[in-house]
C-alpha positions as CSV (number, residue, x, y, z in Angstrom):
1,X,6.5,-16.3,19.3
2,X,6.4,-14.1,22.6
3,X,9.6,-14.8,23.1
4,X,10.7,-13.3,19.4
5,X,8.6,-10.7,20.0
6,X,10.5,-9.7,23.9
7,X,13.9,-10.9,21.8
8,X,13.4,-8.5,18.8
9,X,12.2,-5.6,21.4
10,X,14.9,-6.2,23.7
11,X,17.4,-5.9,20.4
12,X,15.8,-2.8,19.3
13,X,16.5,-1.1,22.6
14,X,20.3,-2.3,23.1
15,X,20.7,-0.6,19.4
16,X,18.8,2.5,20.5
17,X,20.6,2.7,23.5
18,X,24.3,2.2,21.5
19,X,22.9,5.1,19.1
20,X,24.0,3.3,16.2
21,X,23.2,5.7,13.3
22,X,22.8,4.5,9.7
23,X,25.4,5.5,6.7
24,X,24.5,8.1,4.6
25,X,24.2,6.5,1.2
26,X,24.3,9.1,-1.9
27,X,23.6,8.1,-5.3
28,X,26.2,10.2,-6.7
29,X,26.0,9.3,-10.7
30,X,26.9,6.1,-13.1
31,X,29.5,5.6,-15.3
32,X,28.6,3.7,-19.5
33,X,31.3,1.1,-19.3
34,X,30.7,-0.6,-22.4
35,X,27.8,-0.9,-25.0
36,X,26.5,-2.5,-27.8
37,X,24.2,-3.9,-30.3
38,X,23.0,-6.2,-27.4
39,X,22.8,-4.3,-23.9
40,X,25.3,-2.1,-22.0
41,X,27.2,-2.3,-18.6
42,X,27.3,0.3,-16.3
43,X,28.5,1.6,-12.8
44,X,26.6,3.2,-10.0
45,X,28.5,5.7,-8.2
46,X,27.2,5.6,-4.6
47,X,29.1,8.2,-1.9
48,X,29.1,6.4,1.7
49,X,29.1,8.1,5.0
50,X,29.5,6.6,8.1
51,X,28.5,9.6,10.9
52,X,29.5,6.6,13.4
53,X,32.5,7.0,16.2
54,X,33.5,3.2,15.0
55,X,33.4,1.8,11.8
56,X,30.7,0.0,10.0
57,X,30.8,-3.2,8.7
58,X,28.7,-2.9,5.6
59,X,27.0,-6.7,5.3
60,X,25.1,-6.8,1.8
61,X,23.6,-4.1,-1.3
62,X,20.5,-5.4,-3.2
63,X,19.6,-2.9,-5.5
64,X,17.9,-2.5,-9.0
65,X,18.8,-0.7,-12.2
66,X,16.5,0.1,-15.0
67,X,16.1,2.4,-17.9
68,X,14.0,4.7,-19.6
69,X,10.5,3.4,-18.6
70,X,10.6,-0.2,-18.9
71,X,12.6,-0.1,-22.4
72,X,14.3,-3.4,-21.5
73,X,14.4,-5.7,-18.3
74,X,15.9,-4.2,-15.2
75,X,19.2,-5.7,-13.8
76,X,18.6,-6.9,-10.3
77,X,21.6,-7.8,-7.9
78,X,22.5,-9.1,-4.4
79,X,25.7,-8.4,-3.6
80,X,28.2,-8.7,-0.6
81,X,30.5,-5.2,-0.6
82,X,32.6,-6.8,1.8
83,X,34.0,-3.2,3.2
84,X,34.2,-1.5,6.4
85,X,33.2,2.2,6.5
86,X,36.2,4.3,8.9
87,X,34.5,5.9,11.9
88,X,33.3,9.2,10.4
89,X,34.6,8.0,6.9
90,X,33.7,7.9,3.3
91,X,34.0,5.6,0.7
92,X,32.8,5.1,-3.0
93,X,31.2,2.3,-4.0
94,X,30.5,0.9,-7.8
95,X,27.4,-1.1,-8.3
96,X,28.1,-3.3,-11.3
97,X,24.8,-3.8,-13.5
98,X,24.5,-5.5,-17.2
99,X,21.3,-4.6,-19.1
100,X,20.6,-6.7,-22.3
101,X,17.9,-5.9,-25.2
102,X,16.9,-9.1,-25.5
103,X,15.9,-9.4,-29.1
104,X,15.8,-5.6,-29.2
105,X,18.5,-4.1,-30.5
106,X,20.2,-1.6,-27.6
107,X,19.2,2.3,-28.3
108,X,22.2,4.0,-26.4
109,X,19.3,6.7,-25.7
110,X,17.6,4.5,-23.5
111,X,20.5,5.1,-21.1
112,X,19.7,9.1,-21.0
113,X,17.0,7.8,-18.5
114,X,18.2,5.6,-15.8
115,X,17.0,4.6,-12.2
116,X,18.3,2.8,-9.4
117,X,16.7,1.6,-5.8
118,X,18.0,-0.4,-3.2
119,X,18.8,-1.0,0.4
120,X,22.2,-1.5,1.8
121,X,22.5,-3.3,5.0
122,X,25.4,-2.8,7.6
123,X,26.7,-4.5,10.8
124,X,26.3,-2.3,14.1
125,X,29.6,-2.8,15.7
126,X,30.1,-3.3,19.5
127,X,29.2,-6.9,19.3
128,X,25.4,-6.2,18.9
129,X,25.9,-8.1,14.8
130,X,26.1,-11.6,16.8
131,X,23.4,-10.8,19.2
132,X,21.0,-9.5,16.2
133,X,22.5,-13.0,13.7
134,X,21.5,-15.5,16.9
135,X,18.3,-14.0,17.8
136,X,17.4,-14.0,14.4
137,X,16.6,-9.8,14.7
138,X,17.1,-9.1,10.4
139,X,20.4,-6.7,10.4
140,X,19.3,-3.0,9.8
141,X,19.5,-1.6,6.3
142,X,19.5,1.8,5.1
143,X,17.6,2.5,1.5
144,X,18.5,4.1,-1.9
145,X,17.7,5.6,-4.6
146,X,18.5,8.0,-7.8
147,X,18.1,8.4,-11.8
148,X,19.4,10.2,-14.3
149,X,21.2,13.0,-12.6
150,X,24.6,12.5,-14.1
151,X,25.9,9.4,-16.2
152,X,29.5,9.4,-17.5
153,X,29.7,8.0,-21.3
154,X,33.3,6.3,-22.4
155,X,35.5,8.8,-24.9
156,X,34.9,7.8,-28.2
């Protein structure tokens, strides 16, 4: 237990000390892919931003989508980007999410009012990733979160 505790500390530091800074994450807007009687599928525009002199390794996104005040059950997701942020780059990521009614039928109005949260963990570079993985110091994470601000419907 101490010696977790000196470990963990001792791992905080080294990171301090490398001035590893997190990447900006920006919910920038989602896109209505499809929709139906059913549910819908969307996309979750989020703008990355790694203020970093190296690139960042970006190691998993869990996030959660829901609608309108609990109209139908929120899609949850773990995902694995598998993408490296450029050293003072951007990038775009779409977050995938499938929403069903359940034995509602879908109201397309429900998607007027949407909400996403979630935390996106990256990989300090320099080598500290298999020092943090073998002490078993959790990689750091960076959270998220945005609604309704702009959603993109499909041209009918």
């Amino acid at each position: 237990m101490i010696l977790r505790l000196v470990l963990t500390f001792f791992a905080f530091a080294v990171v301090g000390c490398t001035s590893v800074l997190p990447p900006v994450v920006t919910v920038t807007g989602a896109r209505v892919l499809e929709v139906s009687d059913v549910g819908a599928r969307l996309a979750i525009h989020l703008e990355l931003a790694n203020p970093n002199d190296y690139p960042l390794p970006l190691e998993r996104v869990s996030y959660r989508v829901s609608l309108q005040k609990g109209a139908i059950e929120p899609y949850v997701a773990d995902d694995l980007p598998a993408r490296t942020i450029a050293a003072h780059g951007t990038q775009t990521l779409h977050l995938p999410a499938a929403l069903a009614s359940g034995s509602r039928t879908f109201n397309p109005e429900w998607l007027e009012h949407w909400q996403v949260k979630g935390t996106l963990t990256y990989a300090p570079d320099r080598g500290l990733r298999a020092f943090l993985t073998e002490t078993g110091v959790p990689l750091p994470f960076v959270g998220f979160n945005g609604d309704a601000a702009s959603i993109e419907t499909p041209s009918q």
